[in-house]
C-alpha positions in Angstrom: 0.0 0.0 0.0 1.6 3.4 -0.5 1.0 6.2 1.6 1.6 8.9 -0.1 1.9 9.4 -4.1 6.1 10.1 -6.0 4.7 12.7 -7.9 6.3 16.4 -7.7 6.3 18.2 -4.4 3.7 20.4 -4.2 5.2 23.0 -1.4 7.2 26.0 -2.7 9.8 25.3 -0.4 10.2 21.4 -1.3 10.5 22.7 -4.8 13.2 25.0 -4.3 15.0 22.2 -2.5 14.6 19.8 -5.2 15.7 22.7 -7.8 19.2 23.0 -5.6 19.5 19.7 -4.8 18.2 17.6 -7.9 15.3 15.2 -8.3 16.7 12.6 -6.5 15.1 14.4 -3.5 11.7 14.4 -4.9 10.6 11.0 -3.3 12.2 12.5 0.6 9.9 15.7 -0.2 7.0 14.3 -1.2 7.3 12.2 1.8 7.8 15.0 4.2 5.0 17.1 2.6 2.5 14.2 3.2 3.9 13.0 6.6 3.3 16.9 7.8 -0.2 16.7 6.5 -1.1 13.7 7.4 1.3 11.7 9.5 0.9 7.8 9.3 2.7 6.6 12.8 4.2 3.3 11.3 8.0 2.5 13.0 9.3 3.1 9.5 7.9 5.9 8.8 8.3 7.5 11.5 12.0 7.1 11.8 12.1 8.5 8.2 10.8 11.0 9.4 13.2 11.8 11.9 15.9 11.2 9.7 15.3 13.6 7.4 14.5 16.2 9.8 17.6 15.5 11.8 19.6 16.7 8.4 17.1 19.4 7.1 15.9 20.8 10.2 15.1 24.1 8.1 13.6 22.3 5.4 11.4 20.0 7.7 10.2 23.2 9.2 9.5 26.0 6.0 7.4 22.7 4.7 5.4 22.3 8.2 5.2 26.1 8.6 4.0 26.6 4.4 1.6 23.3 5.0 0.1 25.0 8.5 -0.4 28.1 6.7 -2.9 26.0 3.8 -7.0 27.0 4.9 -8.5 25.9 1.8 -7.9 22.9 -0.1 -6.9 24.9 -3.1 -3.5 26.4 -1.6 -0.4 25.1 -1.8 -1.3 23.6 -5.3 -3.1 21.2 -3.8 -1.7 20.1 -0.8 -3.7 17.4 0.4 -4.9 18.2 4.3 -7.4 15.0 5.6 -7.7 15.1 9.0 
């Protein structure tokens, strides 16, 4: 089952990651996007979690704080928000 889809990250500040740091990223931000939008608390994902915020702390955090700021459904090019 997959828990989140490898398309493009959808955040402005995942995107301008991925633009310095190259696509390889795209699967890690995607993944943080949808884990700070809707957090699934497997083991696994949950210390993938960590890991990447332990080495992007400033990353992890412009993507929660761009995510929190999303009211409407519509922002954040469609930045899913199911709670």
């Amino acid at each position: 089952m997959t828990l989140y889809s490898l398309n493009q990250p959808k955040t402005h500040a995942a995107r301008k990651a991925m633009a310095t740091h190259g696509k390889n990223m795209a699967a890690d931000l995607v993944f943080l996007e949808h884990w700070e939008s809707t957090p699934v608390p497997t083991t696994s994902s949950l210390l993938r979690a960590l890991q990447i915020k332990k080495a992007n702390p400033e990353l992890m955090q412009a993507i929660s704080n761009e995510i929190k700021a999303c009211t409407k459904p519509s922002c954040c090019n469609q930045i899913s928000r199911n709670k």
